[in-house]
Each structure stands twice: as C-alpha cells, then as structure tokens.
N, C-alpha and C positions, 0 to 999 in steps of 0.2 A: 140674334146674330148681328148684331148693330158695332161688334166688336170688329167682324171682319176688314171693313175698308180699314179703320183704323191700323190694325195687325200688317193690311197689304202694305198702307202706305211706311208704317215702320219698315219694312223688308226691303222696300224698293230704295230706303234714302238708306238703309243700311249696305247696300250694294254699291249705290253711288257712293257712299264714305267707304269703300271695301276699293273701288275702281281709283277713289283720288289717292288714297293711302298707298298701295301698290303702285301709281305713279311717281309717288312721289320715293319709294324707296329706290325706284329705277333709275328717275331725272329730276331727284331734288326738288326746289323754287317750292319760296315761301308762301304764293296762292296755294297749291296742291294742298299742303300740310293746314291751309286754314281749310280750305275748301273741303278736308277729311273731316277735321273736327268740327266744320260748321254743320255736315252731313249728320256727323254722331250724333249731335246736339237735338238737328232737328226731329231723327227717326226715335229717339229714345223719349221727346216726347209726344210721339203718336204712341209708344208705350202705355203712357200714362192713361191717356183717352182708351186704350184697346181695355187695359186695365177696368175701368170706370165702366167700359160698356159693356161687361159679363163675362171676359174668355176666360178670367181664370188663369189664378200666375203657374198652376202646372201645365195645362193643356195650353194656353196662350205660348208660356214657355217654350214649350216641347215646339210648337209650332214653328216659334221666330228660329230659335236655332237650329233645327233641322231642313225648314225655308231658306235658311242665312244659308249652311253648310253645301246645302245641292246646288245653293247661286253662285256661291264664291269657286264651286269644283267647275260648274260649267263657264264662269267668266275665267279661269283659270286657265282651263284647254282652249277655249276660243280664240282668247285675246291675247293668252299669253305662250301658251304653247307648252305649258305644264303638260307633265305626264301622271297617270296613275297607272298602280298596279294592279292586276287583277282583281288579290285580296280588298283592295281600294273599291274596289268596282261592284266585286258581295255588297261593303259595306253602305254603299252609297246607294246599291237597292234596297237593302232593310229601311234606309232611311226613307226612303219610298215608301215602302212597307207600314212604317212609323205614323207616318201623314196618313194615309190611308184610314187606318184601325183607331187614331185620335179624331177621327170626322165622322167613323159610324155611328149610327147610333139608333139601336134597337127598338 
C-alpha cells in the first residue's frame, strides 16, 4: 500500500489546481492560470510515483477520479455556492459507494 500517500498527494494538488482554475475563470490574473497549471503539473506527477508503487492504472484510476469528483462537488457547495440536484446527489453516493467496494478486499 506504499501507493496510497502517493494517490493522496495527487488528489490534494489536484484540488488545489481545481481551486486556482475555478479562480481564475471567476477573476482572471495571470498567477491563478499558472498556479493551476503549476498544480496539474505537480499532482500528475505523484501519479507516476502512485503508478510505480502498486495501485494499479484501473483501481488507482477509479480512485483519483471518483476522489477528484466528490472534492471538486464539495469545494463547489462550500466555496462556491454551486447547487446539486437531487439525482446529482444518488450519483455522488454510488460514487461513495465506488470507493468503498474498490478498497475491500476479501
């Protein structure tokens, strides 16, 4: 499991390039739009490392983007004031769901 911190810290710099990105679509300025893509940069290669250290490009996968999906919905209501719809709301428990039954393991 040496893949995990890896995995985390992809997630985390994925959110902070999710947070500068979404600033900068709000209030422009050229730091934001570097600071997003210095973010991409850096989380995609903790990829590589998560990669190298066992997760696995299905189940690593599954992980980042469904990890990405529930952070960007709750940075979205907190921060931004976004709405979801109910259906939204099913969908964002399966994805709970998802994480759950991709970390059992018998």
């Amino acid at each position: 499991m040496t893949w995990v911190l890896p995995i985390s810290l992809l997630i985390v710099f994925e959110m902070v390039a999710d947070i500068l990105a979404k600033e900068w679509q709000l209030h422009g300025s050229t730091w934001r739009w570097v600071g997003a893509l210095s973010a991409y940069l850096v989380a995609n290669s903790f990829w590589l490392f998560a990669l190298k250290n066992g997760s696995g490009l299905a189940r690593g996968g599954l992980i980042f983007a469904v990890s990405c999906a529930l952070m960007a919905v709750l940075i979205g209501l907190c921060m931004y004031r976004e709405e979801v719809t109910r259906i939204q709301l099913f969908g964002i428990g399966l994805g709970l769901v998802s994480l759950c039954l991709i970390f059992w393991e018998h």
